[in-house]
N, C-alpha and C positions, 0 to 999 in steps of 0.2 A: 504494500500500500504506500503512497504517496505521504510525503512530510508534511505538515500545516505549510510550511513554506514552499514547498513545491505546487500547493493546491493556489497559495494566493499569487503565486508567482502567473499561474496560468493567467490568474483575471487582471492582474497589472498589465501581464504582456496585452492584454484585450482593453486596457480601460488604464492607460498611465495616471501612476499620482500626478506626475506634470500636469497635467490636463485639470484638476481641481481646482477651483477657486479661489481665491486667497485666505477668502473667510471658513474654508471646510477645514475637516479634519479628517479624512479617509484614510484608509489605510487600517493596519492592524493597530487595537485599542489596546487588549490585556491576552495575557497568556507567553508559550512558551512554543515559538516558530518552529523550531526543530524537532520535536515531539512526532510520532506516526499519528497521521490524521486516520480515525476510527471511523467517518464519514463527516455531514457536513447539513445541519439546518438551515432552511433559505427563508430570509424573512425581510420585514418594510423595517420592523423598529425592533430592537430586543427588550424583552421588558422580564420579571420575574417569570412569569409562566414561559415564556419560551424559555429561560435557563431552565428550568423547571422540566419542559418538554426533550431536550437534548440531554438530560442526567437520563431521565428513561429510557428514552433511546439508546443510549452508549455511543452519543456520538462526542466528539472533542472540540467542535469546530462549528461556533453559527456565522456565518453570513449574511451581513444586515446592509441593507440600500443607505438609511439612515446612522449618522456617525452616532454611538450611545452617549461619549467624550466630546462635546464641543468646546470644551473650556477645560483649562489645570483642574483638579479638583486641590482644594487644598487641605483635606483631613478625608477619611474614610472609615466613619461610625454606624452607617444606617438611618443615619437620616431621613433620606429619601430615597427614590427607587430607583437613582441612578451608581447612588454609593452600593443600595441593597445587590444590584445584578455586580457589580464589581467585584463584591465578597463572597462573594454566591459561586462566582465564573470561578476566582483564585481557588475556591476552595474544592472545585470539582475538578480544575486541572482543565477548564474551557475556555478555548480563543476566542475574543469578540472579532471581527475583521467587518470595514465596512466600506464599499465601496458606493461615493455619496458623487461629487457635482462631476468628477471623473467619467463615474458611467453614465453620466445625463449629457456630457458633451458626445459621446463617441455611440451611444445604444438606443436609452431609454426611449427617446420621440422617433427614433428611427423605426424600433419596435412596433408602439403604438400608429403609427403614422403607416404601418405595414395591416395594422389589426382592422385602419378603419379602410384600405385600398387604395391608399394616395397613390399616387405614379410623381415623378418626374421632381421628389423630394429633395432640397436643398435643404443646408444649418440654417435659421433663422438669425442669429447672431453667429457670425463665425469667430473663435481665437484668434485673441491679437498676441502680437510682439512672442510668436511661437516658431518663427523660422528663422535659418540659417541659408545663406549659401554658402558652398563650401566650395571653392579653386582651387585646384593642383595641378601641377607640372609633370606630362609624364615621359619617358623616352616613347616613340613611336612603336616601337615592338611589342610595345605591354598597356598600350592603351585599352585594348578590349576586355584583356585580364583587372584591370583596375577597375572599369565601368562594374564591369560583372560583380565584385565584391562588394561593391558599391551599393549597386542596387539590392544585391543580398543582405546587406544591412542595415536597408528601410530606407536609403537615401533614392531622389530620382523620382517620387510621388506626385504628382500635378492633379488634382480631382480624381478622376476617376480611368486617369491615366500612369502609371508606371515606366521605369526605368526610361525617364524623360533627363536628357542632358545634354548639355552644347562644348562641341568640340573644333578648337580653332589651332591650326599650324605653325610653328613659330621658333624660336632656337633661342635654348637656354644658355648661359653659360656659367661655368662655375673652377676653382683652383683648389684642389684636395691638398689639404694641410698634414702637417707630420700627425702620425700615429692613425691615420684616417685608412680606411677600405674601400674605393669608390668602386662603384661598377662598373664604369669608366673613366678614363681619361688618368692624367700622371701626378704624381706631387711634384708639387711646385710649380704648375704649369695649369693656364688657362686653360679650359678646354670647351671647344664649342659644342653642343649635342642639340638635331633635330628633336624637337617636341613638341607636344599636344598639350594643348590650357583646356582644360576639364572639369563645366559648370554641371554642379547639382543643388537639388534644394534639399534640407532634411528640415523635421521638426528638432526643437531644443531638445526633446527627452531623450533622441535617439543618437547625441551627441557624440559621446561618449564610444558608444559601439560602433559608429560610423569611421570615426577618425584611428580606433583600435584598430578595423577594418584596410584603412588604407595604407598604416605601417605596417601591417603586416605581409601587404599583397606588391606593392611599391618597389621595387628594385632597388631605389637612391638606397644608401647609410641615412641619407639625414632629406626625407622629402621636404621640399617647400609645397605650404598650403597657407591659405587663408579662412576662414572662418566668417563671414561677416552678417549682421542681423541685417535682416530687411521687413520692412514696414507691412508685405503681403498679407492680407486674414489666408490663415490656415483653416481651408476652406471643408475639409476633412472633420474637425470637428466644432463645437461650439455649444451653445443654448438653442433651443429651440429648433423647430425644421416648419417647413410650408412644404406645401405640394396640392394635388389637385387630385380631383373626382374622374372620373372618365367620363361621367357627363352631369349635369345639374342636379340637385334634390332640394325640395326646400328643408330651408334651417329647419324648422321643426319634426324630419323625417332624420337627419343628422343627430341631431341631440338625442332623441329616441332611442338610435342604434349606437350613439356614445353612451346612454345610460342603463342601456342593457348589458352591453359587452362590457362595462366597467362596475356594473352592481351599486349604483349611485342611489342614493336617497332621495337626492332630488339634484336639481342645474339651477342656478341661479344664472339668468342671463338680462343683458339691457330693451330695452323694448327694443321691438322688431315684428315684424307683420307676419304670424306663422307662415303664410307662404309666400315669402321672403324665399329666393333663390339661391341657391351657395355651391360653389363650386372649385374655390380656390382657398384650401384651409390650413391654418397655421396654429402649432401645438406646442405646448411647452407642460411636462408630467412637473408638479410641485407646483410653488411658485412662484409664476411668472409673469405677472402683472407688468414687470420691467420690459419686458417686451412686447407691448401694447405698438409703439412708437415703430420697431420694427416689422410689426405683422401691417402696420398700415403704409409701411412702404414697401414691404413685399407687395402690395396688392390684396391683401389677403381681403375673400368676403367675410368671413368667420376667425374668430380666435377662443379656442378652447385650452384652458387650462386650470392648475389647480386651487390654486387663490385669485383674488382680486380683492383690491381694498377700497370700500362703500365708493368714495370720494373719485376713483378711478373708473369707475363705470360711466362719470356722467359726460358728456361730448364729443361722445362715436356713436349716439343714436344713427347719426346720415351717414357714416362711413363704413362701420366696424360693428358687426355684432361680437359681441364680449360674452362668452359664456362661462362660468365657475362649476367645477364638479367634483370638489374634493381634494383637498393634498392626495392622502391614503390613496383614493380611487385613482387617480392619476397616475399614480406610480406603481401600483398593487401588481402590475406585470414583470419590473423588475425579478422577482424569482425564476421567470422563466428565464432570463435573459444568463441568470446565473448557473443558473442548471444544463443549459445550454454549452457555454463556458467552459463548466468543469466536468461536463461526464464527454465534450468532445475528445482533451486531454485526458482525461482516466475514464474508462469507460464503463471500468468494475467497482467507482468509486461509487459508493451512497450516499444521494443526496437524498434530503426529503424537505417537502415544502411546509411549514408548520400549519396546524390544525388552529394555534392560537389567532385570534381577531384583535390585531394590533391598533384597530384606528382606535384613539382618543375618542371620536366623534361619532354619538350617534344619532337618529332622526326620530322625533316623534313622531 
């Protein structure tokens, strides 16, 4: 069986901490990475009954959408029922892991946005200040070999395009110093070499492994490269997503099929004429009232999402219908997203999705 760290390892590869927020806290909360993972709880929020529910199980490991840790704690008495699962988790020997605004840049609307038929789905907010280009120089003989690692190490990504890169002709030169090994050319002597200037784009998280990448595939002792940030939205991930119907419904046939497939109590939305047309929809699972401003310049006819606040419904009566259905319900599909995830990578691993009802919130 797989380590706790090899399980979360899978969903980081899938959902980078880079990707988080500034304000989250994802990642692993409490426990001990290295331990064999026994199987693995998938939930929205960890509360007492789901620790409660993984000590029956025997399993070691819940994974929660929601961070249980947003803040230091700074004493841990039992206080309240966030100190109580802490004590609870140490004392069973159970990893909290959560993976929060991570998998809502890269999954969570992608998913839903899949549940209700959108086509032709773009990020509604894309990631800023998340790329790099990266230059290097290389001898002509080994340009194809260096592209190839390259792209093998997540660099080269354009949309929905791969191993994209610009390669220009040129001649480098360079004087191998005492104690040096070059692959060509002599000590103490200039030496001229045909080469190739070789543009890629990576994201920031994938830094690291791209650049490890190119020393080790690079011919030079000592390659020159550049590294530099560029202003591009990393178009791959972000908040929110739009996309479209394949043909018109009115909002009130939409909402309907949002409130069934998500098990909603009820939709809070702005006036609107139930047959009101809609056909170009933009989602955001939790809350995302912040993106109110971006779904009305996508176009969007509709914006469905988890909160809105009173004050923020009023002045898209003419433009924007605003529809509210939930935190919880918005995001309630994360589990599968997760189970997804981890039984691709281990396939003999047990997951189970908890029986416990995590929302805070319920409807009279």
């Amino acid at each position: 069986m797989p380590t706790i760290r090899q399980v979360i390892a899978a969903i980081e590869d899938f959902a980078p901490l880079a990707l988080q927020e500034s304000y989250d806290n994802a990642g692993m909360q409490v426990g001990d990475a290295s331990l064999t993972a026994t199987g693995a709880l998938l939930c929205v929020d960890v509360t007492e009954a789901v620790v409660d529910e993984a000590i029956q199980l025997g399993v070691n490991l819940i994974i929660a959408h929601h961070p249980l840790l947003f803040r230091p704690l700074k004493r841990i008495t039992g206080a309240n029922y966030i100190e109580r699962v802490v004590m609870k988790a140490i004392k069973h020997d159970i990893a909290l892991y959560a993976a929060h605004t991570n998998l809502d840049a890269v999954a969570v609307n992608h998913m839903w946005a899949k549940r209700l038929g959108l086509g032709d789905v773009q990020v509604l907010q894309p990631t800023r200040d998340m790329l790099y280009k990266l230059v290097t120089y290389v001898p002509i003989s080994h340009v194809d070999a260096v592209k190839s690692t390259l792209f093998a190490a997540g660099a080269g990504t354009i949309g929905a395009y791969d191993c994209c890169s610009f390669t220009v002709a040129g001649e480098g030169t360079f004087r191998p110093g005492e104690g040096t090994n070059p692959y060509c050319g002599t000590h103490g002597l200039i030496h001229q070499e045909p080469e190739s200037r070789v543009e890629v784009i990576l994201p920031r998280y994938l830094k690291s492994r791209v650049v490890r990448a190119l020393l080790e595939q690079h011919p030079y002792e000592e390659p020159a490269y550049d590294l530099i940030p560029i202003a591009n939205d990393y178009t791959q991930a972000g908040m929110g997503v739009v996309g479209n119907l394949s043909q018109p419904i009115s909002a009130k046939d939409l909402l309907n099929r949002v409130k069934s497939d998500c098990g909603c109590g009820c939709i809070r939305h702005n006036a609107t004429n139930d047959n009101a047309m809609v056909q170009r929809v933009a989602l955001c699972g939790g809350s995302g009232s912040s993106l109110i401003g971006a779904a009305v310049a996508a176009q969007a006819d509709i914006f469905i999402t988890g909160e809105i606040g009173y004050h923020q419904f009023f002045g898209y009566e003419n433009t924007l219908i605003l529809a509210e259905i939930g935190h919880f319900e918005s995001e309630q599909h994360t589990k599968d997203i997760f189970c997804e995830v981890v039984t691709k990578k281990f396939p003999n691993f047990a997951t189970y999705y908890t029986n416990v009802d995590t929302n805070p919130i319920k409807y009279l």
